[in-house]
C-alpha positions as CSV (number, residue, x, y, z in Angstrom):
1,X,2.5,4.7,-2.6
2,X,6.0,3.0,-3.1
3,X,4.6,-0.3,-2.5
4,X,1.4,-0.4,-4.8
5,X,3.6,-1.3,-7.7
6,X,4.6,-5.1,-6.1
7,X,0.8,-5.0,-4.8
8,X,-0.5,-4.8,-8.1
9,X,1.5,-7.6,-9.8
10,X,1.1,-9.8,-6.7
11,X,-2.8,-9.5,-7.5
12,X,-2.4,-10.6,-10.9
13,X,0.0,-13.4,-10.2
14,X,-2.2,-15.0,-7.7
15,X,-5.4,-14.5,-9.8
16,X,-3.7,-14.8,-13.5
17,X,-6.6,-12.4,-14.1
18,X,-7.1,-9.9,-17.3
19,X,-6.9,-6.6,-16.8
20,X,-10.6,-6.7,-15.0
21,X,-9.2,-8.1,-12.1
22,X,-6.4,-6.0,-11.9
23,X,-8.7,-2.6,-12.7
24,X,-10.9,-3.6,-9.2
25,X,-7.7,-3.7,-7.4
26,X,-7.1,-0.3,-8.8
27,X,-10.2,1.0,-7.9
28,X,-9.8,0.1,-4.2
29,X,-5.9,1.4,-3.8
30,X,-7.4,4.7,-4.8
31,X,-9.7,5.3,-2.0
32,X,-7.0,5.4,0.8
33,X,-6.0,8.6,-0.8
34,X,-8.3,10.8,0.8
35,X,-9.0,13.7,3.1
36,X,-5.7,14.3,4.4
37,X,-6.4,17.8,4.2
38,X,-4.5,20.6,6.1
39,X,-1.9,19.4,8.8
40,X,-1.5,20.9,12.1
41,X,1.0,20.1,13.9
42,X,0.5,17.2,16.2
43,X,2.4,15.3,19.1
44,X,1.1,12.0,19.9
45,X,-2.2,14.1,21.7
46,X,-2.7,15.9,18.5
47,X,-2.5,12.6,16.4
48,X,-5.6,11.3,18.8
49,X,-7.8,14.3,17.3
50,X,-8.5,16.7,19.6
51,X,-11.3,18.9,18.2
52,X,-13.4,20.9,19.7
53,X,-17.7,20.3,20.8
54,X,-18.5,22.8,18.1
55,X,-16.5,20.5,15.4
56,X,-18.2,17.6,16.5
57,X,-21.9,19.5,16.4
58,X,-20.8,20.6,12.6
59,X,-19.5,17.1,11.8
60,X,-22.8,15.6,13.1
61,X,-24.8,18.6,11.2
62,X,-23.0,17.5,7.7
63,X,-24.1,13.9,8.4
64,X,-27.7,15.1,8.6
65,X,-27.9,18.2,6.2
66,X,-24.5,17.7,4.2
67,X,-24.3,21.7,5.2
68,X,-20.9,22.5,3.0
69,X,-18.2,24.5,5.6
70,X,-15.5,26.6,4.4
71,X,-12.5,25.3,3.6
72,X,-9.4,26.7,5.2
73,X,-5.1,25.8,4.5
74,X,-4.8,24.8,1.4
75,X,-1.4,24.5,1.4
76,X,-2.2,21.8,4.4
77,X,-4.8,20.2,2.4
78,X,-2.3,19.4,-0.4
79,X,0.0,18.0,1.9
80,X,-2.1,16.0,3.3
81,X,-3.6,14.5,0.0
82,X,-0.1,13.7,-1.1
83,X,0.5,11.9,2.3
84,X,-2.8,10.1,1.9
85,X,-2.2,9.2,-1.7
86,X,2.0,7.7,-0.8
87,X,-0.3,6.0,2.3
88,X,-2.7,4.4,-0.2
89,X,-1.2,3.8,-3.1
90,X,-0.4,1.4,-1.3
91,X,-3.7,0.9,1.1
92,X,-8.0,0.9,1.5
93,X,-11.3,-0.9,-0.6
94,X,-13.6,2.4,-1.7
95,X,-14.7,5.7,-0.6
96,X,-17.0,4.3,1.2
97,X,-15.6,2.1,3.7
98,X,-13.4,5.4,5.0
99,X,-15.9,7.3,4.9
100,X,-17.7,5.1,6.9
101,X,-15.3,4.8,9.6
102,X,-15.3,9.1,9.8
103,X,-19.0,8.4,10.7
104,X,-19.0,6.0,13.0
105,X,-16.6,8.2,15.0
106,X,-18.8,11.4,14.0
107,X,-22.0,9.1,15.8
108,X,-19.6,7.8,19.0
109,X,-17.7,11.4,19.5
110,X,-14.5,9.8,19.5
111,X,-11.5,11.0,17.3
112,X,-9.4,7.9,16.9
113,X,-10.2,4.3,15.4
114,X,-9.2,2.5,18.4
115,X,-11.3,4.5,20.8
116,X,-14.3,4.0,18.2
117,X,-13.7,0.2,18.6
118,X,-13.4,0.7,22.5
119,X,-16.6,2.8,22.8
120,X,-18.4,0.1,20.5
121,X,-17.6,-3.2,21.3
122,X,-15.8,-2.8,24.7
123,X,-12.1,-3.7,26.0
124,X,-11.9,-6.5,23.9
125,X,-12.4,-5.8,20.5
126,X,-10.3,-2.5,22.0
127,X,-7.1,-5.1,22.3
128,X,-8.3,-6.7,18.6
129,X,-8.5,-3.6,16.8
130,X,-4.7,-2.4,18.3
131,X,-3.2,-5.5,17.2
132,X,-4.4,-5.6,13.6
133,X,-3.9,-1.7,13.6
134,X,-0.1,-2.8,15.0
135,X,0.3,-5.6,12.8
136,X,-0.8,-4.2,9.3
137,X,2.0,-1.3,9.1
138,X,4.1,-3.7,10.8
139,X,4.3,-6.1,8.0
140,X,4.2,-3.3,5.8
141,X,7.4,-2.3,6.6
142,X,8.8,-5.7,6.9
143,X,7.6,-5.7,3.0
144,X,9.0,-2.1,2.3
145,X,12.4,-3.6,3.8
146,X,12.4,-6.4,1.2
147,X,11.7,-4.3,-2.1
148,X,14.1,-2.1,-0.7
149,X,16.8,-5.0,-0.4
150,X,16.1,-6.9,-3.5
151,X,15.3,-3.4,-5.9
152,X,18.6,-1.4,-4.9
153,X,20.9,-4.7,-4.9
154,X,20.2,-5.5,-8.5
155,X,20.8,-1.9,-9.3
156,X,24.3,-1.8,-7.3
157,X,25.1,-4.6,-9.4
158,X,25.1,-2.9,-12.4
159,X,27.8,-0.4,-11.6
160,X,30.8,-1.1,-13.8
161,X,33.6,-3.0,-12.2
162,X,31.7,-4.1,-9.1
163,X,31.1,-7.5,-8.3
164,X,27.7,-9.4,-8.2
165,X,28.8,-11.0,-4.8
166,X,30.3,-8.3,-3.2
167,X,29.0,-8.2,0.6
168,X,28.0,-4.3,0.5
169,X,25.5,-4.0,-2.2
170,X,23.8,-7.4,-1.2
171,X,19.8,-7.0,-0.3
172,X,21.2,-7.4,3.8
173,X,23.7,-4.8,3.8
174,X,21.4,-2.4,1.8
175,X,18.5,-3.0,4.2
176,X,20.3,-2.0,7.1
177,X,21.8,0.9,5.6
178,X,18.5,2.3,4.0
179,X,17.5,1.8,7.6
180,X,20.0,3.7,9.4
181,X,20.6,6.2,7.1
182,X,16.7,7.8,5.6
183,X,14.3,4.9,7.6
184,X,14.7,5.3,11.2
185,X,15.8,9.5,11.0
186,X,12.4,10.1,8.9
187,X,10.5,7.7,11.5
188,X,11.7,10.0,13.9
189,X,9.8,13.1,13.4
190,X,6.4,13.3,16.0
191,X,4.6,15.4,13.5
192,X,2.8,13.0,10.5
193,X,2.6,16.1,8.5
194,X,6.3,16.8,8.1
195,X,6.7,14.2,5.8
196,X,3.8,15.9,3.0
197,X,7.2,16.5,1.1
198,X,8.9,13.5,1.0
199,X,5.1,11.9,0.0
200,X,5.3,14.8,-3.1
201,X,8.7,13.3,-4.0
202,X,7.2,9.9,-3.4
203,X,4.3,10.4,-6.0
204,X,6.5,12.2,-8.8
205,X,9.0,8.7,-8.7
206,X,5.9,6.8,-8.7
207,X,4.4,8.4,-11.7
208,X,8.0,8.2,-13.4
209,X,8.1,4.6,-12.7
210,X,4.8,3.9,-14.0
211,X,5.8,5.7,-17.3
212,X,8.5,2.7,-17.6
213,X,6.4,-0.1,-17.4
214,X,4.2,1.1,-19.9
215,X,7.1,1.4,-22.5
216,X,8.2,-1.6,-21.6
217,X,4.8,-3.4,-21.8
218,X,4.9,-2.1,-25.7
219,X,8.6,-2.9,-26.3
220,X,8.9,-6.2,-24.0
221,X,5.5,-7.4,-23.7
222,X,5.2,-8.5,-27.3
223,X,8.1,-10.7,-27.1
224,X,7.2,-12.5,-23.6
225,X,5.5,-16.0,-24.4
226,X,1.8,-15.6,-23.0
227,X,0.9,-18.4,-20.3
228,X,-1.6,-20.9,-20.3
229,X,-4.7,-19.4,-19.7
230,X,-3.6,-16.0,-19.3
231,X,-7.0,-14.4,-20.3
232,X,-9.3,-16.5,-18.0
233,X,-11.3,-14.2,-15.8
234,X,-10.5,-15.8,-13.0
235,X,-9.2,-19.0,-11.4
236,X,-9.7,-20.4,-7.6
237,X,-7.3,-18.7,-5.9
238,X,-8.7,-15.4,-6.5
239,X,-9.8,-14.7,-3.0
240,X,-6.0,-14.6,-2.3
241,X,-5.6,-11.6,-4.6
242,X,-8.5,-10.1,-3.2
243,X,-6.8,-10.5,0.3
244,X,-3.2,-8.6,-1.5
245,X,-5.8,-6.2,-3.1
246,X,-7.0,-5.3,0.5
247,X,-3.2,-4.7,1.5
248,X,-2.4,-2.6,-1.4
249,X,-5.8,-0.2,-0.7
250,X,-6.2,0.3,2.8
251,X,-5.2,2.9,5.0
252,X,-7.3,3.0,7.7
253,X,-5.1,2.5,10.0
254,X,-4.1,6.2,9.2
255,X,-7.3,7.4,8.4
256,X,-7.7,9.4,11.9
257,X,-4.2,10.2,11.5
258,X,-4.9,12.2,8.4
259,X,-8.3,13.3,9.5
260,X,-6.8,14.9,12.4
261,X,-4.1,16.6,10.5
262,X,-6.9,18.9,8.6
263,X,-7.0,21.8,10.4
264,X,-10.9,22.2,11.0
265,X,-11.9,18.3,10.1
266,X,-15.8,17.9,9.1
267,X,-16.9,14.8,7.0
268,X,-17.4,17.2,4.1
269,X,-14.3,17.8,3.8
270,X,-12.7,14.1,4.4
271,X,-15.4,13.1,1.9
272,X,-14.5,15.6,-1.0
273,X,-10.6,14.2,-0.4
274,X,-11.3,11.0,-0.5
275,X,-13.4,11.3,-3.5
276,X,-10.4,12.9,-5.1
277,X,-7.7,11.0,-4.0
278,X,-9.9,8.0,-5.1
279,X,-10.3,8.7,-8.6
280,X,-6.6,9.8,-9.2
281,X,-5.4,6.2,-7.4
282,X,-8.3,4.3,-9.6
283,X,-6.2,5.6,-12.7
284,X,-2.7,5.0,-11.6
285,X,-3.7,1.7,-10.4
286,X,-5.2,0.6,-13.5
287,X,-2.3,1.4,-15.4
288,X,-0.2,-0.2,-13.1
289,X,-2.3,-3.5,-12.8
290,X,-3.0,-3.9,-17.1
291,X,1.0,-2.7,-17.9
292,X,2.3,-5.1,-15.4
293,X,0.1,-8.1,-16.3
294,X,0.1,-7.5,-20.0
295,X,3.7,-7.8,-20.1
296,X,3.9,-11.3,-18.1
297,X,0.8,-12.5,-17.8
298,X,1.1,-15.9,-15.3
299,X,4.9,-15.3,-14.8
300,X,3.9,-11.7,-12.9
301,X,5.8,-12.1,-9.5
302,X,4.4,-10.4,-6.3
303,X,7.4,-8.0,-7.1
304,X,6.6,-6.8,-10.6
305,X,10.7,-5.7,-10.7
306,X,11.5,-9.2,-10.5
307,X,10.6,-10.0,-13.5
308,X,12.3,-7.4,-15.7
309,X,15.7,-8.8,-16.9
310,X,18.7,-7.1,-14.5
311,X,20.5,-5.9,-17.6
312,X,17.7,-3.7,-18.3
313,X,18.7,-0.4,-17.6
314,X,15.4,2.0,-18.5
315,X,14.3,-0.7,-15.6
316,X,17.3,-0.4,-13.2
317,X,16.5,3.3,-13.2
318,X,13.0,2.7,-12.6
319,X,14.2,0.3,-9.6
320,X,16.3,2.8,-8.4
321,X,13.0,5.5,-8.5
322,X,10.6,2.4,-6.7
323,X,13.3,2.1,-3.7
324,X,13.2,5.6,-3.2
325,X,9.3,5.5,-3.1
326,X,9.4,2.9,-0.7
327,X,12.1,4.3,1.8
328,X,9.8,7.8,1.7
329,X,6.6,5.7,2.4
330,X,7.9,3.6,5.1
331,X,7.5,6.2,8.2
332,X,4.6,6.6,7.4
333,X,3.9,3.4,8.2
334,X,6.2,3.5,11.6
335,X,3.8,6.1,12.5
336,X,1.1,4.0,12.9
337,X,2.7,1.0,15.2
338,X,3.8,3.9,17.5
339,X,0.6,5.3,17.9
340,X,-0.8,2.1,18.4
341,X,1.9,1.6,21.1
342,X,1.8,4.8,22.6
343,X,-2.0,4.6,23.4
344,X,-1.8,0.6,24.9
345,X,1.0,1.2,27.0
346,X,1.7,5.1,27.6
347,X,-1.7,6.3,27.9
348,X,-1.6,8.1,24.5
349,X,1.6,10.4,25.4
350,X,5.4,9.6,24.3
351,X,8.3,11.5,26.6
352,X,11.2,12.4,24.0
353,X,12.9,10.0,25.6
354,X,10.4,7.2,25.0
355,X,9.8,8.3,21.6
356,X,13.0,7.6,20.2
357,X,13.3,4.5,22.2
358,X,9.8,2.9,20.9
359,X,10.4,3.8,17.5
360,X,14.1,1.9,17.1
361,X,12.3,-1.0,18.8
362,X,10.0,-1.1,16.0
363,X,12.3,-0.6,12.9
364,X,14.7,-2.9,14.5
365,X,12.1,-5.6,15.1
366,X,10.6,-4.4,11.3
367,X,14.5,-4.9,10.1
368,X,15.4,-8.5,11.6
369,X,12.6,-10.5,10.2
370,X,12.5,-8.5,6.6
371,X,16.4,-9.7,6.8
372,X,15.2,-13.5,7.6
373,X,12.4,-13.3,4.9
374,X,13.0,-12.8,1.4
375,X,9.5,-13.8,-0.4
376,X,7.1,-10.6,-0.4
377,X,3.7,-12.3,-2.1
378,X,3.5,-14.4,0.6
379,X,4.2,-11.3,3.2
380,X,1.3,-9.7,1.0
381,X,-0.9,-12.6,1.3
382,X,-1.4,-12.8,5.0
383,X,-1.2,-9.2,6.0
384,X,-3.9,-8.7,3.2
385,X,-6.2,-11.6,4.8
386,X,-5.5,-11.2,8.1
387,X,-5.3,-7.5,8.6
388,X,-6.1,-5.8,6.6
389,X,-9.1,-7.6,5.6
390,X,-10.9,-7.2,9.0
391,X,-9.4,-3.2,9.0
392,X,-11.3,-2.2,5.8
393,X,-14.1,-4.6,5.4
394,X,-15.0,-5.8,9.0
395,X,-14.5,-3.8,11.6
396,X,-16.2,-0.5,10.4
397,X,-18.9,-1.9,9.0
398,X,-19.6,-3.7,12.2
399,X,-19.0,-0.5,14.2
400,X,-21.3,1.4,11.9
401,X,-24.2,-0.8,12.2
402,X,-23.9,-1.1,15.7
403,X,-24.2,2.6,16.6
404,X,-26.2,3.7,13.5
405,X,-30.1,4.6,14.2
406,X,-30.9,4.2,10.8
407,X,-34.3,1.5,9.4
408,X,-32.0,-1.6,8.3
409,X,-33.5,-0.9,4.6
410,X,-31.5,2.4,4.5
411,X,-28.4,2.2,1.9
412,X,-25.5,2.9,4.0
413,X,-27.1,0.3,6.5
414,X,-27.5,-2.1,3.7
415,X,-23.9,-1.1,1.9
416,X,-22.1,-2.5,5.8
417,X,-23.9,-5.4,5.7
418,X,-22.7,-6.8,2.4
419,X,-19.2,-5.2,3.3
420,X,-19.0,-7.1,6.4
421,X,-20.1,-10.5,5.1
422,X,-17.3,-9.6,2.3
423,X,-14.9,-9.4,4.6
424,X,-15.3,-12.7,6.6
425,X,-15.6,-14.0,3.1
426,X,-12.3,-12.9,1.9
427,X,-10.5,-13.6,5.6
428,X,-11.5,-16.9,5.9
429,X,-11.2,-18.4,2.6
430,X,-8.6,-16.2,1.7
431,X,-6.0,-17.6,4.9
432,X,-6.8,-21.2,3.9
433,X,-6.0,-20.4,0.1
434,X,-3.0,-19.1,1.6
435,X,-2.2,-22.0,3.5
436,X,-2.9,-24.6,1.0
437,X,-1.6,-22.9,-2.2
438,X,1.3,-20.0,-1.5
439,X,2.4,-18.3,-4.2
440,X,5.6,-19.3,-6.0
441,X,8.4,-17.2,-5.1
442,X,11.5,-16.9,-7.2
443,X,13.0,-14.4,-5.6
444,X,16.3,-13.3,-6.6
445,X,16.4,-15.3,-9.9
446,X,16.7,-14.3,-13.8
447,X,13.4,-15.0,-15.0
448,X,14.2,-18.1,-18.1
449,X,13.1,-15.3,-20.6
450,X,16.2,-13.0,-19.9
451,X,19.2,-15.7,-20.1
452,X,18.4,-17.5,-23.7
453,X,21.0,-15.6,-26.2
454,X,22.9,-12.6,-26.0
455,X,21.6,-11.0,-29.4
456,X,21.9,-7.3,-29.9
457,X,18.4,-5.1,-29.7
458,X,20.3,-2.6,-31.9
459,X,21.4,-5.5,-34.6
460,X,18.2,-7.8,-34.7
461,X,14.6,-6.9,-35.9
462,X,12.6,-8.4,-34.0
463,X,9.1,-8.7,-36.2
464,X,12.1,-10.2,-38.7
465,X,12.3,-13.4,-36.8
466,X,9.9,-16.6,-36.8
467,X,7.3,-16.2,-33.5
468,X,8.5,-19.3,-32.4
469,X,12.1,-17.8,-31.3
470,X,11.0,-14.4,-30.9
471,X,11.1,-14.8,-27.1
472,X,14.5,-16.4,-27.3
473,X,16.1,-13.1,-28.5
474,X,14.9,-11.3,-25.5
475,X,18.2,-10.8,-23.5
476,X,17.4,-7.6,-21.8
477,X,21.6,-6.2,-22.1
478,X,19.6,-5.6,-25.5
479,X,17.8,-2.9,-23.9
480,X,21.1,-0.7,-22.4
């Protein structure tokens, strides 16, 4: 969840959409919030989904019947729909498309998304599917890392007395404390349900941050010059925000994950989650997208925070709220590269010793390059055309149609087709875009709206001055 606020604004900065741009990419963040329903506890065999024949007869009954089971834990259940909803809201495309991938392992009796791929396609798209499954929360932490850096810094700078250029609350020093102090500890638990709390915490923050950026897109927004073409539908690089909206929504590369955690998993239940989670992401996500883009229409950077002014304090607190998200969401994320490790190289099963081992490997790998690499739509770009494109669109579809025994007229038959074709669609064109027309970056720089006069907020009416200067009085220190 902590990093669907930068996702959203990178969407509208690449397509300088309206708000009907934005609202799709809403829609598709909500559907990674799904089933993750009641959470057993679960060592690296537990995260493969061991379930039992009778589950998988029941599971195979719903897909026939839709026969309702009982639902058991609900404590678990909540847990695991906050952990789905801090995975998503910042991941997955609709409903559909996870639920999708539940079936095809429902049809192939296998409980994990790489041994779906194995039993479908063979070795090789085996090997495929573990390095876009590796690579897509890889990234995402490499991304986490760099809203955590260039958030916290500008809030450290703010402190009275300390100075901008001091070495310790620079975006590399507070990367690799954030790391060494919350990331790695939290990456280090075995059990995926654990960290249901820190995803509650997680979703409160977001929901407090969210309530900032729609005050200030009614107090800033007014007084931002609106670009050039701010209301066109769309422009030509759209298929580049399509490939960040497919970054922000997808999480199914934790989808088994979560489905395992429910304590008696059936597709009924992962459906009526997903459903759920769906429409509360659709919501936030929408909000998010339209506050965002209404306040800086084409100057929206991938990192909506970078374009609030640094003297803004209602912001700085709200930056101080989204780094805290992030921090909580990133092991979730580690979770995912390790389980992609442990079942390539250690046959599924992690000593202690190995555990630990693995998972500093990873955050320190994670940790040197988000240090090297400071620009996060262009982080957003590729990992949402290359991986996670083929994750969400692609390869279930594919899988699906493959095992399916369903007449090619019927409607989930028909549904994967046009997913599929989508998704080479978006992959393709999408990394070219990427290629020949990367987003602008200003990282790290006061956007030219926040350093024209030093006027008092307090002292000057704003609807009191000609339109013409109106954004010229917009020094945020107005806003303290």
């Amino acid at each position: 969840m902590g990093d669907w606020l930068q996702k959203e604004a990178a969407a509208g900065a690449l397509a300088e959409a309206d708000p009907g741009i934005l609202a799709s990419d809403g829609y598709a963040s909500l559907s990674s919030m799904m089933n993750m329903v009641t959470s057993l506890p679960m060592g690296y065999q537990g995260q493969r989904l061991c379930s039992s024949p009778k589950r998988d007869f029941d599971d195979k009954e719903a897909l026939v019947s839709e026969h309702k089971l009982k639902e058991k834990g609900n404590f678990r259940q909540s847990s695991a729909i906050f952990n789905v909803v801090n995975s998503i809201t910042g991941s997955g495309i609709i409903d559909f498309s996870l639920i999708l991938l539940i079936k095809g392992g429902v049809l192939s009796g296998t409980h994990s998304y790489q041994a779906l791929v194995h039993k479908t396609f063979g070795f090789p798209g085996y090997l495929l599917l573990s390095l876009l499954q590796f690579l897509y929360p890889f990234i995402a932490m490499i991304s986490y890392n760099i809203i955590t850096g260039d958030t916290l810094s500008k809030v450290f700078q703010r402190i009275p007395g300390v100075d901008p250029g001091n070495f310790f609350i620079g975006r590399h020093f507070i990367i690799g404390l954030s790391t060494v102090a919350f990331s790695l500890p939290l990456s280090l638990f075995r059990d995926i349900a654990k960290l249901g709390k820190a995803s509650l915490i997680s979703a409160v923050l977001t929901a407090m941050i969210l309530i900032f950026v729609i005050i200030r897109a009614f107090t800033l927004g007014p007084y931002i010059t609106r670009t050039e073409d701010a209301w066109v539908f769309a422009k030509p690089n759209t298929v580049q925000a399509v490939g960040v909206m497919s970054f922000a929504f997808i999480c199914h590369h934790n989808s088994f994950l979560i489905y395992g955690s429910l304590e008696e998993p059936t597709v009924v239940k992962w459906s009526r989650v997903i459903h759920i989670s769906v429409v509360i992401s659709i919501f936030i996500s929408v909000l998010f997208a339209t506050s965002g883009y209404l306040t800086f229409t084409g100057h929206t950077q991938g990192d909506l925070f970078e374009n609030y002014c640094r003297n803004d304090s209602l912001i700085n607190f709200g930056r101080f709220c989204y780094g805290i998200t992030v921090i909580l969401t990133y092991p979730i994320e580690c979770f995912v590269t390790r389980e992609v490790i442990a079942n390539v190289f250690f046959g599924g099963n992690l000593s202690k010793i190995s555990h630990v081992i693995v998972t500093t490997v990873i955050i320190t790998m994670a940790t040197l390059v988000s240090l090297m690499v400071d620009c996060l739509g262009i982080v957003l770009e590729f990992n949402g055309v290359l991986c996670a494109a083929p994750l969400i669109f692609i390869i279930p579809s594919a899988c699906y149609l493959k095992l399916s025994e369903e007449r090619w007229i019927h409607p989930d038959k028909i549904m994967s087709s046009v997913m599929l074709l989508n998704g080479v669609v978006v992959m393709v064109v999408g990394f070219v875009m990427t290629i020949l027309y990367p987003q602008d970056c200003s990282h790290g720089q006061e956007m030219a709206y926040c350093s024209f006069t030093n006027a008092s907020f307090f002292n000057i009416s704003f609807s009191s001055l000609d339109p013409t200067i109106q954004s010229s009085v917009l020094n945020i220190s107005t806003f303290q």
